[in-house]
MARLUM-329026 format. One record per residue (C-alpha): x, y, z. Coordinates in steps of 0.1 Angstrom, whole numbers, padded with zeros to 4 digits, always signed. Layout:
XYZ ...
// end
This chain:
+0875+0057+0577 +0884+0045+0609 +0868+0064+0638 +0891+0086+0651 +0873+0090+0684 +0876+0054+0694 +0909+0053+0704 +0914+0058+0744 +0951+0048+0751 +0966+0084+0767 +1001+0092+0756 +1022+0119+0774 +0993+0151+0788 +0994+0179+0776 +1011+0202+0798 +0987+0215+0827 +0982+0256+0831 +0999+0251+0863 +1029+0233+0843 +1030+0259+0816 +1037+0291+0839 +1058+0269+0863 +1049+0249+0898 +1061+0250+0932 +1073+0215+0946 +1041+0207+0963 +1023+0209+0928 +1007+0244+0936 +1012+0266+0908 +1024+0301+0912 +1014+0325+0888 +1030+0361+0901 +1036+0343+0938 +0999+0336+0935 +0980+0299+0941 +0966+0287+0913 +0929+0302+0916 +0896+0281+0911 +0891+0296+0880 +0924+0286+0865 +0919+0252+0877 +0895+0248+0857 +0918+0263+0829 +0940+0238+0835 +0916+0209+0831 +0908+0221+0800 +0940+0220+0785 +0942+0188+0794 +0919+0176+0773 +0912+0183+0735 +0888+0207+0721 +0860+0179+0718 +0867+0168+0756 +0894+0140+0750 +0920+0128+0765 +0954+0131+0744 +0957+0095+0726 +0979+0072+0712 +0980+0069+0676 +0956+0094+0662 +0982+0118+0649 +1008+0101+0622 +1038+0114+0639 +1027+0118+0674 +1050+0092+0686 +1077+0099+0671 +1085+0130+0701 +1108+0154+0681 +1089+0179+0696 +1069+0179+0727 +1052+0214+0721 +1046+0210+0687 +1029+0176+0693 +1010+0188+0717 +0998+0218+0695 +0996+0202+0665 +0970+0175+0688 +0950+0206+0698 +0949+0218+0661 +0941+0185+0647 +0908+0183+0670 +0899+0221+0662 +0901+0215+0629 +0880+0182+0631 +0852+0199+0654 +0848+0227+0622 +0846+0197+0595 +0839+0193+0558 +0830+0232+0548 +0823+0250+0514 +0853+0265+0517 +0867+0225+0512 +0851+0225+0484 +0868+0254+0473 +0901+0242+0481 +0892+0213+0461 +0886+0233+0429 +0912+0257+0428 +0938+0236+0442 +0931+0208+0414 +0934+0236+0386 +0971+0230+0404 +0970+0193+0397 +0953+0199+0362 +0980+0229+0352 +1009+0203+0360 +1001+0173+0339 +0985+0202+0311 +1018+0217+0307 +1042+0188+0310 +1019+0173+0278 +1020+0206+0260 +1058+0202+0249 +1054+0168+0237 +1025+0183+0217 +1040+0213+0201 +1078+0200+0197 +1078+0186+0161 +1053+0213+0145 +1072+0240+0163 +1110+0221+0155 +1093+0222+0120 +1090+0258+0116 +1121+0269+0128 +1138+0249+0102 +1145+0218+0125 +1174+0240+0138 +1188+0231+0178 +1182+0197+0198 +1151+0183+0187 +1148+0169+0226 +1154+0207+0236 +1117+0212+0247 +1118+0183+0270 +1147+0192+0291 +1135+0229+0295 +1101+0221+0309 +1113+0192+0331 +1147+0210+0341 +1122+0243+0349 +1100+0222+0372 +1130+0209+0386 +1138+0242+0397 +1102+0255+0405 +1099+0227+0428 +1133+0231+0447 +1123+0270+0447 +1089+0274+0457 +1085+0239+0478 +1117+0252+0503 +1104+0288+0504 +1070+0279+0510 +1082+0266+0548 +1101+0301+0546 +1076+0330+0537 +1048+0307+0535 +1024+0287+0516 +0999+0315+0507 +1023+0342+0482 +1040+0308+0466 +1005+0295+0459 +0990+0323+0442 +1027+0336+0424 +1036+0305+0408 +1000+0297+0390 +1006+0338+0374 +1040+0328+0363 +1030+0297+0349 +1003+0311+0325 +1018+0342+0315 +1052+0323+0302 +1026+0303+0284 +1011+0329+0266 +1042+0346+0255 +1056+0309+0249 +1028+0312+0220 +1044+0341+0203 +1086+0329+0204 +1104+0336+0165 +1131+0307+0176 +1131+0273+0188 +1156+0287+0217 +1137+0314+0230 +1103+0287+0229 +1128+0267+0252 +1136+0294+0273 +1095+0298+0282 +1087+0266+0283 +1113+0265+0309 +1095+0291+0325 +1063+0274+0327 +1078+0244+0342 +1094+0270+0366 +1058+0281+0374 +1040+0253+0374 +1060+0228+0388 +1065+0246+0423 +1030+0250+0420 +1017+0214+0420 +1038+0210+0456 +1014+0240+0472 +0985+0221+0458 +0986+0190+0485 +1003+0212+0509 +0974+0239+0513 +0948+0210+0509 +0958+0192+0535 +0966+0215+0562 +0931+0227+0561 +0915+0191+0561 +0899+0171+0589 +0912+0138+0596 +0880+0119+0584 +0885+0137+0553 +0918+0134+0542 +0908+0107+0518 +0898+0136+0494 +0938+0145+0490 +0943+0111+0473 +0910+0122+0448 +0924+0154+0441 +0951+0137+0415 +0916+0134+0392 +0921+0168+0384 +0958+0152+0372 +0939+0135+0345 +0918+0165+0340 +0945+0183+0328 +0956+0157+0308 +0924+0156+0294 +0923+0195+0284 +0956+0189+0271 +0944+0161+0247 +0910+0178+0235 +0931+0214+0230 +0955+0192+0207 +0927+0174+0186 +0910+0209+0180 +0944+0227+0167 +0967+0201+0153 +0947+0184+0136 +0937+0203+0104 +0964+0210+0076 +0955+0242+0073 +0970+0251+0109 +0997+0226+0102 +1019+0224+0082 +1043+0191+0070 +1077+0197+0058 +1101+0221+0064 +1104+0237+0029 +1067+0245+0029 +1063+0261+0065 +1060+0291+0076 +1047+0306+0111 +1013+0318+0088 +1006+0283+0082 +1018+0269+0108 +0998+0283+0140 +0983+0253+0155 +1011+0247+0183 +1008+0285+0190 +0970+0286+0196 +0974+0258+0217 +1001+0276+0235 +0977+0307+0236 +0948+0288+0246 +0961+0266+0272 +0976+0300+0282 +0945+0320+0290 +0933+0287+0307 +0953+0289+0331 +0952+0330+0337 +0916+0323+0342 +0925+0295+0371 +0950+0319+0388 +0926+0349+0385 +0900+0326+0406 +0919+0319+0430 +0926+0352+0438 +0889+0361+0438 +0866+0332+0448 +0890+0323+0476 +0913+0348+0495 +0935+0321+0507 +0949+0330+0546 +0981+0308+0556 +0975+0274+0563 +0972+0269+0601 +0998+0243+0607 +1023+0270+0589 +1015+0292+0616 +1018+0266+0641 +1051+0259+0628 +1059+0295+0626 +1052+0298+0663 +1018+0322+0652 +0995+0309+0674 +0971+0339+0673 +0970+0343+0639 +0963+0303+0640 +0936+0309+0659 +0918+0339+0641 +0922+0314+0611 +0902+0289+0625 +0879+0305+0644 +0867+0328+0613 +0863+0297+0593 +0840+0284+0623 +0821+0312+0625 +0814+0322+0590 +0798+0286+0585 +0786+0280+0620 +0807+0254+0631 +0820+0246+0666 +0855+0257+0674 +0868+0259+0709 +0902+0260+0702 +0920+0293+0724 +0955+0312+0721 +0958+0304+0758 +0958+0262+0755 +0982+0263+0727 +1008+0288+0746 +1003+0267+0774 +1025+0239+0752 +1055+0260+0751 +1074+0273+0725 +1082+0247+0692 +1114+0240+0688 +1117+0261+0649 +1104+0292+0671 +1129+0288+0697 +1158+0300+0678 +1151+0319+0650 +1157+0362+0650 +1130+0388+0647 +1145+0393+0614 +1154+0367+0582 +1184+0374+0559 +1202+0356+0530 +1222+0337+0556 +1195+0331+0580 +1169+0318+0551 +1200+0295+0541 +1201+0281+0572 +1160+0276+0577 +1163+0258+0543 +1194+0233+0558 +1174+0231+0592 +1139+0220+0571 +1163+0193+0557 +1174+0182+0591 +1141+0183+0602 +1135+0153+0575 +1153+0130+0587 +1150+0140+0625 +1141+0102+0642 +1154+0070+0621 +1115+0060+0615 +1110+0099+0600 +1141+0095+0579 +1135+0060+0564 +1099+0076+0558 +1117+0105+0539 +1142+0082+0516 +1115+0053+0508 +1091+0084+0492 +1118+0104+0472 +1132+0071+0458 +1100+0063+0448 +1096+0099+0434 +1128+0089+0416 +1119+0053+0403 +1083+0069+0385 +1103+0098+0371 +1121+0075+0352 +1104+0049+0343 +1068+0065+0333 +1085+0088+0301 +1116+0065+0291 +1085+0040+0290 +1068+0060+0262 +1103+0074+0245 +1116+0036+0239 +1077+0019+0231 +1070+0032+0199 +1105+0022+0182 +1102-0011+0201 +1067-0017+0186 +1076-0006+0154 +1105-0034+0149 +1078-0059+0160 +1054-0053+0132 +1027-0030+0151 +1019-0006+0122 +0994+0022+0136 +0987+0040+0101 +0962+0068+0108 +0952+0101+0097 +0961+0129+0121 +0927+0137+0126 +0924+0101+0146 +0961+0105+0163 +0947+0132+0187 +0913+0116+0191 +0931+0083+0203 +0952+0111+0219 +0923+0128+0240 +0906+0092+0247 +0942+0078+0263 +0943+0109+0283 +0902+0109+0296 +0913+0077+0311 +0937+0093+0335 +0911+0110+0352 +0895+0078+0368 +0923+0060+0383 +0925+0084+0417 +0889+0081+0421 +0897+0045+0425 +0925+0051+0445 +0905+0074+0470 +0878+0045+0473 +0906+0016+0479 +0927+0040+0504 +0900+0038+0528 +0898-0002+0529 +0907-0011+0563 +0931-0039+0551 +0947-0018+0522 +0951+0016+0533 +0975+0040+0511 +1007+0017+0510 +0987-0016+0495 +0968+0012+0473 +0999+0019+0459 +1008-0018+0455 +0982-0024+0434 +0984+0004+0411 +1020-0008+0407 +1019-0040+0400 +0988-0040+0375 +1005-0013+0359 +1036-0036+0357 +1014-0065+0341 +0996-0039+0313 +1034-0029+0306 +1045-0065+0298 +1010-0069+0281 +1015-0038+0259 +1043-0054+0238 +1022-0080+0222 +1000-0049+0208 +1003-0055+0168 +0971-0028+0161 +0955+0003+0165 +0925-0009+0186 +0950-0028+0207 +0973+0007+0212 +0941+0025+0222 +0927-0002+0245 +0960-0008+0262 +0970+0031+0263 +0939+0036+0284 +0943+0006+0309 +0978+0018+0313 +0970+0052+0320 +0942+0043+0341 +0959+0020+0362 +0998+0043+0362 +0972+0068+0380 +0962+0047+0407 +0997+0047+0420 +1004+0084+0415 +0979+0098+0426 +0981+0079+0459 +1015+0088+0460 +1011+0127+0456 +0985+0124+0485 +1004+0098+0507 +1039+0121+0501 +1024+0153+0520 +1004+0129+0549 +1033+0115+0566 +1061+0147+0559 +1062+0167+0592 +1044+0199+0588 +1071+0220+0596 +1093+0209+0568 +1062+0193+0546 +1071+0217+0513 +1105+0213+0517 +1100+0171+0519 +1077+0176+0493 +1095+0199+0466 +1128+0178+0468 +1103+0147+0461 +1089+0165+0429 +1124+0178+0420 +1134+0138+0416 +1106+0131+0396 +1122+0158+0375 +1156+0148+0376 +1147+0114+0359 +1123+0132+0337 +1156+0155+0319 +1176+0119+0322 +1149+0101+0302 +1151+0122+0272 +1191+0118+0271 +1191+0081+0273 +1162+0087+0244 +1190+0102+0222 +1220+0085+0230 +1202+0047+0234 +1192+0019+0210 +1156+0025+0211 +1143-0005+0194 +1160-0033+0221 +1134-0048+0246 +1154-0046+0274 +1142-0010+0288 +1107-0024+0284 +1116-0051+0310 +1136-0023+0329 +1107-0006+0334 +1085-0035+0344 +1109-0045+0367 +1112-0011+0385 +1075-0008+0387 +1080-0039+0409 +1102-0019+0431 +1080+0006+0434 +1053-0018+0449 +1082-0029+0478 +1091+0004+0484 +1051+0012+0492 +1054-0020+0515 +1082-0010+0534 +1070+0025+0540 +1066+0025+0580 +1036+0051+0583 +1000+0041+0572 +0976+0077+0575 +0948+0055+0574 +0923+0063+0603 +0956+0087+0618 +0956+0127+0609 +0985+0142+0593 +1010+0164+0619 
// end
């Protein structure tokens, strides 16, 4: 990580005590029709520096320069250092954990419809659309992500991060125990709902807390991605594999011989009651301080900090009276004391200005939700077109079932390493998060093309694993790189319109699945191709957080 303290080019001051509470013409503040006394002076010459000493500088903070808002640049400066003076903490760690049972929840439930579709289509007589499960989950996280990422700059990040973990795995539980294939699409919906607008709290929380020399770890947190994916894959082998629990045709089955998709359901269920019950106990999360700063709760910000710095002995100089000295941010300025329907209408419409508030900031904002958009698509149409396509080629993968959700787990342990990768090669000086991306992209691209030659099993399982090992690179540099370079103001809102595009294409990929001729090459080379695009979209993004802090 670059050193953030070696930078010494000052941009704007901070505004002086004097400045703050207004100054006569020959620079003499008044304060009441009082000279500025000795001892607030010295005030002043504290605000003018950061809480380690420092002059204000150039390029530290992503967004610094761009100068949408004085006060809140100045603020969000003083924030940055405070929270860089308290450092790495065990209650990072905790973040870490419960915020990647987020990560793990998202991927676990997105796999759990794929996993229980034909068993539970099966059952109910094969009655409905038999891609019915697919467009409920994605079209709930669609939803949850439009929901919970705009209302978490609203109310805040704290009720939408411990809500929408509950939702998800009690609709799962319940899912478990649906009579009909529509009312299993209605909870699956549900858990999407829950789930989905979780996963953009996850980054969101982590990074607000994390020092600048740290922020690395966001980019590692997508291992838990693979971890859920994992879970996922190990839950399946245990419960749809043995015919007892399964049954094969639709004459034969019944729900009493036919429970392996619902302990599944159950079981990855309670999982996930037990991850949301932790996080209520092991960690009473406060709101994030660069929430409050955006809120304009600059006492409240302060408590925050300085209990974190106290309770693990950590230096924290940070005061109420050098951020008020900034002025009031601009969101502050003209809200009411109270928020109606309207009012919460218009916040939502003002976080979306907010997005696009400078040319650099806007460009910034399209380049990641088309990217959002391209690996939405490409990622499930991908698998939905592949095994047709290999079929027609002569790959024959004849099996037992037992093996199908071994391969199953294996393909799915394999996720879990790319990040970790990623949060090594993010740091290199001359790659950084963009060329990160690129790489993940383009050797992702290459095992695509690769992947159609596969003719056997051992092939399928070798190149299933480099795929999903490699595919995780990019996203999980993405989810980390998404939240880094949103301003924190509107950073949920940013983020949950990004997620909801990955969901768009997500519903989209399962119509083309119907309605397409699944066993032509060309959406293989589609796909390929927009993996390529992906890699110059990551070139052309014009922030790099490398060895900067997050606004």
């Amino acid at each position: 990580m670059a050193d953030l303290e070696s930078a010494n080019t000052p941009t704007r001051p901070l505004p002086t005590y004097g400045e703050a509470l207004g100054a006569e013409s020959d620079g003499t503040a008044v304060t009441g029709g009082k000279p500025l006394t000795a001892e607030a002076r010295h005030k002043e010459e504290q605000l003018a520096r950061s809480s380690e000493g420092s002059s204000l500088r150039e390029g530290i903070d992503i967004l610094g320069k761009q100068d949408v808002d004085p006060a809140l640049s100045q603020k969000m400066h003083l924030v940055n250092n405070a929270i860089d003076d308290i450092g790495w903490t065990p209650y990072h760690w905790k973040l870490f954990v419960l915020n990647g049972f987020g990560y793990a929840v998202d991927s676990l439930i997105l796999l759990l419809q794929s996993i229980i579709a034909t068993s539970a289509y099966t059952e109910f007589g094969e009655k409905g659309y038999d891609k019915g499960l697919t467009i409920a989950v994605y079209t709930g996280m669609f939803t949850g992500a439009l929901f919970w990422g705009m209302s978490a700059d609203i109310i805040g990040r704290r009720f939408a991060f411990n809500v929408s973990l509950m939702i998800c795995s009690i609709a799962c539980i319940v899912a478990g125990a649906m009579p009909s294939w529509a009312s299993l699409g209605v909870f699956i919906g549900l858990i999407g709902f829950g789930g989905g607008g979780n996963l953009v709290l996850d980054t969101t929380v982590f990074l607000e807390y994390l020092p600048g020399n740290k922020q690395w770890a966001l980019t590692l947190l997508a291992a838990w991605w693979g971890l859920g994916q994992a879970i996922a894959g190990f839950i399946a082998w245990g419960f749809m594999s043995p015919a007892y629990l399964n049954c094969s045709s639709v004459e034969t089955c019944t729900r009493g011989n036919n429970m392996g998709w619902r302990y599944v359901m159950f079981t990855s269920g309670a999982l996930v009651f037990v991850m949301s019950i932790l996080r209520l106990t092991i960690i009473r999360l406060k709101e994030t301080p660069k929430y409050l700063l955006g809120q304009g709760e600059d006492a409240a910000l302060v408590e925050t900090l300085q209990s974190i710095a106290t309770k693990y002995n950590r230096k924290c100089t940070l005061t109420l009276e050098q951020l008020e000295a900034c002025g009031v941010v601009m969101t502050v300025s003209g809200r009411g004391p109270k928020r109606s329907i309207g009012s919460a209408l218009g916040e939502t419409v003002s976080h979306l200005k907010g997005l696009f508030a400078t040319r650099l900031i806007g460009l910034s904002t399209l380049l990641i939700w088309l990217s959002w958009t391209l690996i939405g698509l490409v990622y499930p149409l991908f698998y939905v077109f592949l095994p047709t396509y290999l079929a027609t080629r002569g790959a024959n993968f004849n099996v037992s079932t037992f093996d199908t959700w071994r391969n199953y787990a294996l393909v799915n342990v394999s996720g879990i390493f790319g990040p970790v990768l990623a949060a090594w090669l993010c740091e290199i000086k001359f790659l950084g998060r963009r060329y990160t991306m690129v790489i993940g992209a383009l050797v992702t691209c290459a095992f695509f093309f690769a992947y159609t030659a596969v003719r056997t099993e051992d092939e399928n399982i070798g190149f299933s694993c480099a795929i999903g090992f490699c595919l995780n690179i990019y996203y999980g540099t993405l989810y980390a790189y998404t939240p880094e370079v949103l301003p924190s103001a509107h950073r949920a809102t940013g983020n949950g319109v990004a997620v909801a595009c990955n969901r768009v294409m997500g519903i989209l990929s399962a119509v083309i699945a119907t309605v397409a001729n699944t066993s032509t090459s060309a959406p293989i080379y589609i796909c390929a191709a927009m993996f390529i695009g992906m890699a110059i979209i990551s070139v052309l993004f014009p922030f790099e957080p490398l060895g900067r802090r997050s606004s």
